[in-house]
C-alpha positions in Angstrom: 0.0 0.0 0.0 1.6 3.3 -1.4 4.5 1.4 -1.1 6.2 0.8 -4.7 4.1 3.5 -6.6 2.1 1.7 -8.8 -0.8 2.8 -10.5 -4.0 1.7 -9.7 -4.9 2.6 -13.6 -4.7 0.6 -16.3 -4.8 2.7 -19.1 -5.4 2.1 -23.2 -2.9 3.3 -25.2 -5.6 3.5 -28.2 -8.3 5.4 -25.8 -8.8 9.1 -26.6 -10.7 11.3 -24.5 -14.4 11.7 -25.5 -16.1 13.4 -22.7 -16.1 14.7 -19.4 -17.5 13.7 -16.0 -17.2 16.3 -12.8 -17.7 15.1 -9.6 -18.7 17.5 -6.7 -18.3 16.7 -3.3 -18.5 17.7 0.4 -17.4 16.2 3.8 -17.6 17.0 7.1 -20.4 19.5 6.9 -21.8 18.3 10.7 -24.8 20.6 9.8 -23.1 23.7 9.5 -25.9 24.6 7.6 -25.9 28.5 7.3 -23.3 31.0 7.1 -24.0 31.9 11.1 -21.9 31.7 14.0 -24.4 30.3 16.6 -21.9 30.2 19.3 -21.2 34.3 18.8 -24.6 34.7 17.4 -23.3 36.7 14.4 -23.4 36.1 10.5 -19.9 34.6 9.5 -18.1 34.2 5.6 -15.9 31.6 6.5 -18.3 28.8 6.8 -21.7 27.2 6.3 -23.1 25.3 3.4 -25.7 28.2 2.0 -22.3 29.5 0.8 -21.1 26.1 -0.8 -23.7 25.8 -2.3 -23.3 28.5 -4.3 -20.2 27.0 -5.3 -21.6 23.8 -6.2 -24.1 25.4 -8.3 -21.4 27.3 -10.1 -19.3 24.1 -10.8 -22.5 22.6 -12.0 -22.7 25.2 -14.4 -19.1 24.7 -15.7 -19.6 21.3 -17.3 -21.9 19.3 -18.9 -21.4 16.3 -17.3 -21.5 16.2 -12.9 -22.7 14.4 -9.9 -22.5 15.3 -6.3 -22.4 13.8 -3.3 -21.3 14.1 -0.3 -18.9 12.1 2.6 -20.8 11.6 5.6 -20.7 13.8 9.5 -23.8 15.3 8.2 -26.5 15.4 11.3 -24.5 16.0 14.4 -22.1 19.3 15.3 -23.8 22.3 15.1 -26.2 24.1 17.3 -28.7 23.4 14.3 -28.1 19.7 14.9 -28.4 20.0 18.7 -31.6 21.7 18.3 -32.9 19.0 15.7 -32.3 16.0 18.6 -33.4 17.9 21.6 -36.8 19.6 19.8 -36.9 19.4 15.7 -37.4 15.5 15.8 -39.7 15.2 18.5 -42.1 17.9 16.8 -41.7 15.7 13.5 -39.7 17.8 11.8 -37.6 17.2 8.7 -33.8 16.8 9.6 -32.4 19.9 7.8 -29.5 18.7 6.7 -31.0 15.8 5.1 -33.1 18.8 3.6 -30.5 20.7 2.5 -28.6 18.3 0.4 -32.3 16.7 -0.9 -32.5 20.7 -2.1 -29.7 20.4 -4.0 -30.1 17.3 -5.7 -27.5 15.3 -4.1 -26.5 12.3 -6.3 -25.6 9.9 -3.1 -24.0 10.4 0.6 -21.9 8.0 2.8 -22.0 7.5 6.8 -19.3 9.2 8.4 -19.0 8.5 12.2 -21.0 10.9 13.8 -23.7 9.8 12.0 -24.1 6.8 14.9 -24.1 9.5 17.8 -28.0 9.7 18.2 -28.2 5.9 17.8 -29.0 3.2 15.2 -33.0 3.5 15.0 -32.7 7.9 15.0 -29.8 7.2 11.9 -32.4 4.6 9.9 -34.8 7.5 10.3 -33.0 9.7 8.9 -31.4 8.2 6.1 -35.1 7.5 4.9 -35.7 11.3 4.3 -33.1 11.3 2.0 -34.4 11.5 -1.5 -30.5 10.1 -2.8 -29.0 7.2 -1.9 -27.0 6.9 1.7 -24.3 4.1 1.2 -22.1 1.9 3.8 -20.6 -1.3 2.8 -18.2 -2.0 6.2 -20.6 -1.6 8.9 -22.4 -5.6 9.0 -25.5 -7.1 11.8 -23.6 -8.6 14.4 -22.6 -11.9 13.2 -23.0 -11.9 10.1 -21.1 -10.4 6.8 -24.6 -9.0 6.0 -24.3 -5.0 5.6 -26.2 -3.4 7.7 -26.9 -0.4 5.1 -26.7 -0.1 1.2 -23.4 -0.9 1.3 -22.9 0.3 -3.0 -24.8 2.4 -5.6 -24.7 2.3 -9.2 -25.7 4.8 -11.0 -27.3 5.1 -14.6 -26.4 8.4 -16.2 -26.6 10.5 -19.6 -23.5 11.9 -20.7 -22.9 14.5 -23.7 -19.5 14.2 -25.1 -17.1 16.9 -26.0 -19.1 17.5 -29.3 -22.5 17.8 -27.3 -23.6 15.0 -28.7 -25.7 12.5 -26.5 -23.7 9.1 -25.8 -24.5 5.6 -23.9 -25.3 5.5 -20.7 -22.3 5.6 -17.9 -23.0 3.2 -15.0 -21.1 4.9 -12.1 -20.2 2.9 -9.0 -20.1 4.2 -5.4 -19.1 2.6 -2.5 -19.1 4.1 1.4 -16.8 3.5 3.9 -16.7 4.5 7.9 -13.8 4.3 10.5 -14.2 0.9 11.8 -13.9 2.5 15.3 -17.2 3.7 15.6 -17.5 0.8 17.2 -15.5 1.9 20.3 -16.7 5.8 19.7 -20.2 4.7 20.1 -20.5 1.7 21.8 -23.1 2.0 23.8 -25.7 2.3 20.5 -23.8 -0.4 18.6 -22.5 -3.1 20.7 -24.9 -6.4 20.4 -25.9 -4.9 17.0 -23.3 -4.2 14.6 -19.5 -5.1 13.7 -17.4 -3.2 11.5 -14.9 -4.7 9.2 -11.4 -3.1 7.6 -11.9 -0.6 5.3 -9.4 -1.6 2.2 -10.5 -5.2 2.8 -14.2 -4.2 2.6 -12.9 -2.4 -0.8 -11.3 -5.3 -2.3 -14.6 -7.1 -1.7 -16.9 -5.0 -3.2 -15.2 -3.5 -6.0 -15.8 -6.6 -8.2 -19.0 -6.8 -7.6 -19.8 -3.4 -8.6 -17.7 -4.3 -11.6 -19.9 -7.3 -12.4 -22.5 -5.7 -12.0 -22.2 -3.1 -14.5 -20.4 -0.4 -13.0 -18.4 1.5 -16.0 -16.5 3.6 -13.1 -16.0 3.5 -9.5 -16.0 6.6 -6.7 -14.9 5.4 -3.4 -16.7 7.4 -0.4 -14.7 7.1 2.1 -15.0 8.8 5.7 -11.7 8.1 6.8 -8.6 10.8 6.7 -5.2 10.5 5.3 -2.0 8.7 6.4 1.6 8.1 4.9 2.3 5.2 7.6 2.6 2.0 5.9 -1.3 -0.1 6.0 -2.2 -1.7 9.0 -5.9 -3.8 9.0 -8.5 -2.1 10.7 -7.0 1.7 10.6 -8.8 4.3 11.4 -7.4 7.1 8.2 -7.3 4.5 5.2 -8.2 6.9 2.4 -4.6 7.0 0.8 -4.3 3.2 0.8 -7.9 2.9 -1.6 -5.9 4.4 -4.1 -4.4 1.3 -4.3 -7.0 -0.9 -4.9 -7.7 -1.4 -8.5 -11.1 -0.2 -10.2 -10.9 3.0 -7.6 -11.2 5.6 -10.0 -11.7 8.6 -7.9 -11.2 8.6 -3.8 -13.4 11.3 -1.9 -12.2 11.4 1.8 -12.5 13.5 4.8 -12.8 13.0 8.7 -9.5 14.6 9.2 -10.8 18.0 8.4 -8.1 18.6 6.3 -7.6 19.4 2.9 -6.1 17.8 0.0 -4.5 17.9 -2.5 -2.4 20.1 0.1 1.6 21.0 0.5 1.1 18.8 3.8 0.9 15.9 1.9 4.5 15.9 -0.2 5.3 12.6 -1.2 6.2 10.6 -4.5 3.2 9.3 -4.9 1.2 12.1 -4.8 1.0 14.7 -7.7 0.0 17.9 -5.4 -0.7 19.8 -8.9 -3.2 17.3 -10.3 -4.6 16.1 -7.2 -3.4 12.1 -7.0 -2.6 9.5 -5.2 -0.3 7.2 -7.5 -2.6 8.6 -10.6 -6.0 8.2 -9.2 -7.7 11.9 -8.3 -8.3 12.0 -4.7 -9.6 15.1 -2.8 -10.8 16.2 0.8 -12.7 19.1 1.5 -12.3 20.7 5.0 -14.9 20.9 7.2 -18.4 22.6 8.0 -19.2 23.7 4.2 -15.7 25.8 3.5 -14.1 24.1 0.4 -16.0 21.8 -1.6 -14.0 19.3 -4.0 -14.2 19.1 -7.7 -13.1 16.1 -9.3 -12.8 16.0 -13.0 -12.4 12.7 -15.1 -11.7 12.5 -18.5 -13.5 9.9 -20.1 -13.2 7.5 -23.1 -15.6 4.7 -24.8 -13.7 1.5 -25.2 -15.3 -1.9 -25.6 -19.0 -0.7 -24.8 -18.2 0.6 -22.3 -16.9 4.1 -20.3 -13.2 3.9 -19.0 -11.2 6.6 -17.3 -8.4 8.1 -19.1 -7.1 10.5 -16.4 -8.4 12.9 -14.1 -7.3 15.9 -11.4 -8.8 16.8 -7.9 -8.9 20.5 -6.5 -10.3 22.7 -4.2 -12.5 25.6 -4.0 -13.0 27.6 -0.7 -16.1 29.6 -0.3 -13.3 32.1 1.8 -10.0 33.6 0.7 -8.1 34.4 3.5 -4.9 36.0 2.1 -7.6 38.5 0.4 -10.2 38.4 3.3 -13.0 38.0 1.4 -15.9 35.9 0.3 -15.6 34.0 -3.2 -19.4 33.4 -3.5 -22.5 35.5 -2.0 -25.0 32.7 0.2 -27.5 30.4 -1.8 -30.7 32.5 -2.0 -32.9 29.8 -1.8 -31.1 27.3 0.3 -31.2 30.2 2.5 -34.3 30.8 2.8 -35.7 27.3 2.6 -33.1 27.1 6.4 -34.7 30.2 7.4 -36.9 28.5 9.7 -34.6 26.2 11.4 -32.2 29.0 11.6 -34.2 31.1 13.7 -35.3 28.0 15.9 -31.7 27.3 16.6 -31.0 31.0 17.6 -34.0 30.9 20.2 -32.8 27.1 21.4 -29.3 28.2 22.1 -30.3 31.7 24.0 -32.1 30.3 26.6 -30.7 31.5 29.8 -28.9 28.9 32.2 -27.1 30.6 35.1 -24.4 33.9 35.2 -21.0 34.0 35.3 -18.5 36.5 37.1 -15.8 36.1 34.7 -14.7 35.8 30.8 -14.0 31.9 30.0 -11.9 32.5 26.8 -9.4 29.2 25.6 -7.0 31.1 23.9 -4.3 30.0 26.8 -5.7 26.3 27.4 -2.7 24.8 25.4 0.1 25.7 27.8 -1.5 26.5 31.3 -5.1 25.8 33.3 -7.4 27.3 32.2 -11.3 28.1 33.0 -12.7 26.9 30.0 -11.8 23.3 30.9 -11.5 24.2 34.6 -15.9 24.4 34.5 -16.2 21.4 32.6 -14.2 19.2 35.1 -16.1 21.1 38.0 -19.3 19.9 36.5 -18.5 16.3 36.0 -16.6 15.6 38.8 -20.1 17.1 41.3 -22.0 14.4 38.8 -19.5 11.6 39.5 -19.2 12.4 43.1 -23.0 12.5 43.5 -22.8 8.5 41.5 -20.3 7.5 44.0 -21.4 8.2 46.9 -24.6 5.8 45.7 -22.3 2.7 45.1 -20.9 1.4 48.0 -18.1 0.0 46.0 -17.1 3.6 44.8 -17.9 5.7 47.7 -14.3 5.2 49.3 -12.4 6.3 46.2 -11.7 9.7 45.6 -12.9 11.7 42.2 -11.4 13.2 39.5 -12.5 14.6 36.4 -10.7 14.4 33.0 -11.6 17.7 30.3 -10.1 18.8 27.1 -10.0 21.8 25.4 -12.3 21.4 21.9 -11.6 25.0 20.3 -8.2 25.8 20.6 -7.5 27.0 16.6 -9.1 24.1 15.1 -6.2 21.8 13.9 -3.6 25.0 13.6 -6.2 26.0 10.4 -8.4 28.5 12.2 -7.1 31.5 13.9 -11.1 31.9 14.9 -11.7 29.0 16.5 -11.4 29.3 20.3 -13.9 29.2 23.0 -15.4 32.8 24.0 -17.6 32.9 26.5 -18.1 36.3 28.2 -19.1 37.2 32.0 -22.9 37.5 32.5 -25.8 36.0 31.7 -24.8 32.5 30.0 -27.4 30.7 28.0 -27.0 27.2 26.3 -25.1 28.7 23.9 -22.3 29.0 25.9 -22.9 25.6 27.1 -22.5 24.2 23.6 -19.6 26.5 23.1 -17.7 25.2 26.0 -18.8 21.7 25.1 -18.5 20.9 21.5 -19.7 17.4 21.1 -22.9 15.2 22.0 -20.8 13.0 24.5 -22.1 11.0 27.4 -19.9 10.6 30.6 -18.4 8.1 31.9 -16.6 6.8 34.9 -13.1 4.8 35.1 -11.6 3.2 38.3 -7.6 3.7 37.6 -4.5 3.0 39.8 -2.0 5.6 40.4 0.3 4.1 37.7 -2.5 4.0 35.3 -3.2 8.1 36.1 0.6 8.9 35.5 0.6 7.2 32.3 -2.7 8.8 31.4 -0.6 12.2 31.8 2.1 11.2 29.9 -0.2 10.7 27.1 -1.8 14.3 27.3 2.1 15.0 27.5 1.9 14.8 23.6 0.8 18.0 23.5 4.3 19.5 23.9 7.8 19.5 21.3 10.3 18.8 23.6 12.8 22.1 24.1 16.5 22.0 24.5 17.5 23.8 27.3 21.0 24.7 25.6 19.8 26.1 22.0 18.8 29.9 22.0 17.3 29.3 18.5 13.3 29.8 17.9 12.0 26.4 19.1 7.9 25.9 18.7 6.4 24.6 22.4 3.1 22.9 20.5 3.3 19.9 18.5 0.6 20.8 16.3 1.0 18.1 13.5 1.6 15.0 16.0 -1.1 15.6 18.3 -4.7 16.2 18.4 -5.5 18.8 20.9 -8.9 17.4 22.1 -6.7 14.5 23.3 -4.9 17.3 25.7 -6.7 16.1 28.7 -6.7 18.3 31.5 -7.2 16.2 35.1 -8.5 18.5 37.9 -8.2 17.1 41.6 -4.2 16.2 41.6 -1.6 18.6 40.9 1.0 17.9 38.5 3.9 19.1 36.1 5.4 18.6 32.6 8.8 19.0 32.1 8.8 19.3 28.4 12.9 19.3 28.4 12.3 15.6 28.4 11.3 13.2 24.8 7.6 12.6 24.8 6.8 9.2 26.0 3.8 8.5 24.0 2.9 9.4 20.3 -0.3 11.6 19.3 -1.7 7.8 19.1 -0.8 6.9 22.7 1.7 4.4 21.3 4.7 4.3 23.9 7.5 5.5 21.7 10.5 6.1 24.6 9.9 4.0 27.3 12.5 5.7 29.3 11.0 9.3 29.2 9.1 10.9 31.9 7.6 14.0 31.7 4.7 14.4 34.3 6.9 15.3 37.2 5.8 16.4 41.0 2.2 14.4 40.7 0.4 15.2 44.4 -3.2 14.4 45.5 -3.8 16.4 48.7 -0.4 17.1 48.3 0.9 14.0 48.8 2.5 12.2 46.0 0.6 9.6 44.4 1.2 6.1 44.7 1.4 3.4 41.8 -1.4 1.4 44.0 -3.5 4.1 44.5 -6.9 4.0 43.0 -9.5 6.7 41.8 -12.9 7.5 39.8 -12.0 9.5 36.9 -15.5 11.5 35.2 -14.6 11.6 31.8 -16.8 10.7 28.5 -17.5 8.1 26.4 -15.4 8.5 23.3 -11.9 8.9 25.8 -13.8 5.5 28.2 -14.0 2.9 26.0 -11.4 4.3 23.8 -9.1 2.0 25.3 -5.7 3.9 24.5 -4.8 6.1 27.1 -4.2 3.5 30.0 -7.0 3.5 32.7 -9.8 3.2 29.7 -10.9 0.4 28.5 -14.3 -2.2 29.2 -12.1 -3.4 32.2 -12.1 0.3 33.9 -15.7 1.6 33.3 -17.7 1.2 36.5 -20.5 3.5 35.6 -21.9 5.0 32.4 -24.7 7.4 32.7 -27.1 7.7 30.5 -26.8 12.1 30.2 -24.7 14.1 27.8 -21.4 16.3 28.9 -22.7 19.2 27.6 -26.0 18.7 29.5 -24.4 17.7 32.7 -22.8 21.1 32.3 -25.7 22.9 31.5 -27.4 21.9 34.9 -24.4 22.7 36.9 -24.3 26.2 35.5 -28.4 26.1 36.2 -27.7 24.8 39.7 -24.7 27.0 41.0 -26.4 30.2 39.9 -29.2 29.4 41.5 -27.4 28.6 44.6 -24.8 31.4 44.5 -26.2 33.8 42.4 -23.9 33.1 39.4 -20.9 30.7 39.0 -17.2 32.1 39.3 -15.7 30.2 36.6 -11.7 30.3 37.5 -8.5 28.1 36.8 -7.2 26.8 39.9 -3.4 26.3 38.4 -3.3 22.6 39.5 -1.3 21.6 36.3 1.6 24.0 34.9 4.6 23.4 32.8 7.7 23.2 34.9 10.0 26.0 34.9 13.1 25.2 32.2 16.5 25.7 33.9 19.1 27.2 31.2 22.6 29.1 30.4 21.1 30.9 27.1 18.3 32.9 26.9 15.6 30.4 25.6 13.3 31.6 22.5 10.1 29.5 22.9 7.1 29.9 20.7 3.0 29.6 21.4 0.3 30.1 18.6 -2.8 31.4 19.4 -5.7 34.3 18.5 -4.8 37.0 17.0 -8.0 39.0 18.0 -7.3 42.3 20.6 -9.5 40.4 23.1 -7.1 37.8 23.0 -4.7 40.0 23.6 -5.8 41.9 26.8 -6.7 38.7 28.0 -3.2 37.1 27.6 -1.8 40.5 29.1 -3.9 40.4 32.1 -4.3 36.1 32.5 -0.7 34.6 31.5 0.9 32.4 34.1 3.8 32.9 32.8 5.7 36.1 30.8 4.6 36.0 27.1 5.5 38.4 24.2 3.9 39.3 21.1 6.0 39.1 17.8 4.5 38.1 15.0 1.6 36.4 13.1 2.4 33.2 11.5 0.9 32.7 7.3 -2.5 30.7 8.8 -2.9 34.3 10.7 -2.3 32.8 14.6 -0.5 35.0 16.6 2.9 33.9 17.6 4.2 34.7 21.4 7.4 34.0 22.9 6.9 32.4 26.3 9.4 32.4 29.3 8.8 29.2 31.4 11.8 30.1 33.3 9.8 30.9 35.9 
């Protein structure tokens, strides 16, 4: 697999290109419906499908020959979808994403894993609004190699050659794929049900069947991200490796909100220019409606039948951001056919939960505690506590609480992603804003050892800085690690003494097993033990995630059946109502330990670039920080002393 470079083409030497086929595609749109900030409450240009839209219709236009479709994490993300779950379905309403893409015409859609948040029997409900096919072939009943969904597609369309002449028929093939570990993401609606089987291998099955039956071409669908590691069965970002497999004409990917073709991506295999992976187009499209991808094929009649000659991948972004400005004006009509749901969402998010005394802003939460996380953990751990002290066999054990920071620039792609939520009157807005996803929590029993190591893993977080180089060295490993994996554990203090290797990978994969970074770990400040045991609240995706140690089936002593976010909500609801208001505040029980060196050290943080960022950093830094540039994405860039 993207190995030895071959081609997954065959190509004629005699074919000559007759016609043209564009396909148009979307991923990770996690019904970021409208060009509206719901968390802000303010019209925004740098998202929303009403703006791709206008996009797709203008690459419609272009050609004579398209299909669209689109790649799955559709229903779940947005306010919109949150208010669809908790009020739109229970009133009968339409899902509007489902509505949005029937609008448009959608050709056919793929699963992506968020799709299985709300459950198996919601999802089945859905999927029958849509007016297009929605595709799966590697999700199977438990038991059984019978797909649970359509797992394939084929299509029957008209296509006008280069002389706009009318020509045969073109039977196009689609085939959907998922991450096989929605299965641990969302076990609690899928175990007993469902299995999921390897991507590739699924691939490999299916592609001759679509072949035999018909299929002139074949589009893989595939919600999975991108990875130059040599294949392994069952991985999670496979969409580079179904380049490989022959009859894959075309690869649309995504679930890595990324982009490609991108300069990220360099390798000998891939054609950055044309868009390919070892010849065969390939393209992702960002997230939440900002780029879509066109794919164009040239075609060629050989045999009876339609074969691909060639064909390049590219993007189009509804924003430029070197210009700061819009490409395309909002889809009138998509627009006002989300009217409705749009201003149902507003009203959902602004209902009023509790008041705060202070700013919880994220733009710090990378390299010191901060009060964004700080409220989360707060909340769960007075949930988890309150469960404890109901089972006997948990009552003794102390509680912690495990948080991560979810908008903390996006994936070092969006200088405007961080968490802003200001003192005063808080609604479920800001609930939603401090708590991104639809998680339900969870609670582990670990040993001391197991809480360390749990650390060490969040440890990923940081480069490791040499002491001795007075150089510019970058403090955040932004292309190794995931920050929601940056778990934040309040009720022990702790350090990280980032002078030393990482000891786990951005995977939790022990990579030095001599390298300790979480230094000086106290509960009531006395160290912890190995054989100690606590409770750690966390959620579902980290519980049975089984990576970082402590999670795992063998851990989980209690899942409850209520969301993070809504937990949350309540103890916002409930503390105001107590107190008044809540007085969200870090309480510095993590910090990074101070570096010890001869040379003046020149470390480097990225974060907004906004002015409220900066007063905030001026008046809430733990430690000295400096201002000095902006990087090309537009983050600001700070030097940080942790010398102190």
């Amino acid at each position: 697999m993207l190995i030895l470079g071959m081609p997954a083409y065959s190509f004629s030497t005699t074919a000559t290109t007759q016609a043209q086929l564009r396909v148009i595609a979307t991923t990770d749109l996690h019904s970021f419906l409208t060009d509206f900030d719901y968390y802000k409450d303010a019209p925004t240009e740098k998202f929303g499908f009403t703006r791709a839209a206008s996009l797709i219709e203008q690459a419609r236009k272009e050609v004579k020959n398209s299909v669209l479709v689109d790649n799955g994490d559709l229903i779940q993300g947005n306010p919109i979808a949150d208010y669809q779950m908790a009020v739109g379905m229970k009133a009968g309403n339409p899902n509007p994403a489902i509505q949005a893409l029937n609008a448009l015409h959608y050709d056919v859609g793929t699963l992506g894993n968020h799709e299985f948040n709300y459950g198996l029997d919601n999802l089945h409900k859905i999927i029958k609004e849509a007016t297009f096919p929605m595709i799966n072939a590697n999700v199977v009943k438990e038991g059984t190699e019978t797909p649970l969904f359509q797992p394939y597609f084929i299509q029957e369309k008209q296509i006008v050659d280069n002389n706009n002449n009318e020509q045969k028929t073109i039977k196009i093939g689609y085939i959907g794929f998922v991450p096989p570990q929605i299965m641990v993401w969302d076990k609690a609606h899928l175990q007993g049900k469902v299995e999921t089987r390897d991507i590739v291998k699924t691939a490999q099955k299916y592609v001759p069947i679509l072949k035999e039956h018909g299929a002139d071409i074949i589009i893989a669908l595939a919600h999975t991200g991108p990875s130059l590691a040599p294949y392994q069965e069952g991985a999670e970002n496979a969409a580079f490796y179904l380049a490989d497999v022959e009859g894959i004409d075309a690869v649309i990917f995504g679930h890595a909100h990324g982009l490609f073709p991108h300069k990220e991506f360099e390798s000998r295999h891939i054609n950055l220019d044309k868009g390919t992976i070892n010849q065969v187009p390939a393209s992702m499209a960002g997230y939440w409606g900002n780029h879509i991808s066109v794919i164009d094929l040239n075609l060629a009649a050989q045999d009876d039948k339609w074969v691909v000659v060639s064909g390049e991948a590219a993007l189009r972004p509804i924003y430029d951001a070197a210009q700061k400005k819009a490409n395309v004006k909002t889809h009138p009509e998509l627009t006002a056919l989300l009217q409705p749901v749009h201003e149902a969402t507003r009203q959902f998010v602004a209902q009023p939960i509790g008041n705060a005394t202070a700013d919880m802003f994220s733009y710090l939460a990378l390299i010191q505690d901060d009060p964004t996380i700080q409220i989360i953990n707060q909340a769960q751990k007075a949930y988890a506590e309150n469960i404890a002290q109901s089972l006997p066999e948990l009552a003794h054990l102390p509680v912690l609480s495990a948080g991560a920071p979810f908008k903390t620039g996006g994936r070092k792609n969006d200088p405007s992603s961080y968490t802003e939520v200001h003192k005063g009157q808080l609604t479920f807005r800001n609930a939603a804003d401090l708590y991104l996803y639809p998680n339900t929590l969870v609670m582990v029993k670990v040993t001391g050892e197991e809480l360390k190591e749990w650390l060490e893993c969040s440890a990923g977080m940081f480069n490791q800085i040499n002491p001795t180089l007075d150089k510019p060295q970058s403090l955040l490993n932004w292309d190794g690690f995931r920050t929601y994996n940056f778990d934040v554990i309040d009720g022990v203090k702790y350090q990280f003494d980032v002078t030393q290797p990482a000891r786990y990978d951005g995977e939790c994969n022990l990579i030095n097993p001599t390298a300790h970074r979480v230094i000086n770990l106290t509960f009531n400040d006395t160290p912890v033990k190995p054989s100690d045991e606590f409770i750690i609240a966390t959620n579902n995706y980290r519980a049975y995630g089984n990576k970082f140690p402590g999670t795992g089936d063998d851990h989980i002593v209690f899942a409850a059946p209520d969301e993070n976010r809504q937990i949350l909500a309540n103890f916002i609801a409930e503390q105001s109502k107590l107190h008044g208001h809540i007085s969200p505040a870090a309480d510095h029980n993590w910090r990074i330990a101070p570096i010890n060196s001869e040379v003046k050290l020149d470390i480097r943080v990225e974060t907004s670039p906004t002015e409220k960022a900066t007063a905030f950093i001026q008046e809430n830094a733990q430690y000295p920080m400096k201002l000095i540039d902006k990087d090309e994405t537009g983050f600001a860039i700070y030097q940080v002393d942790l010398s102190q």
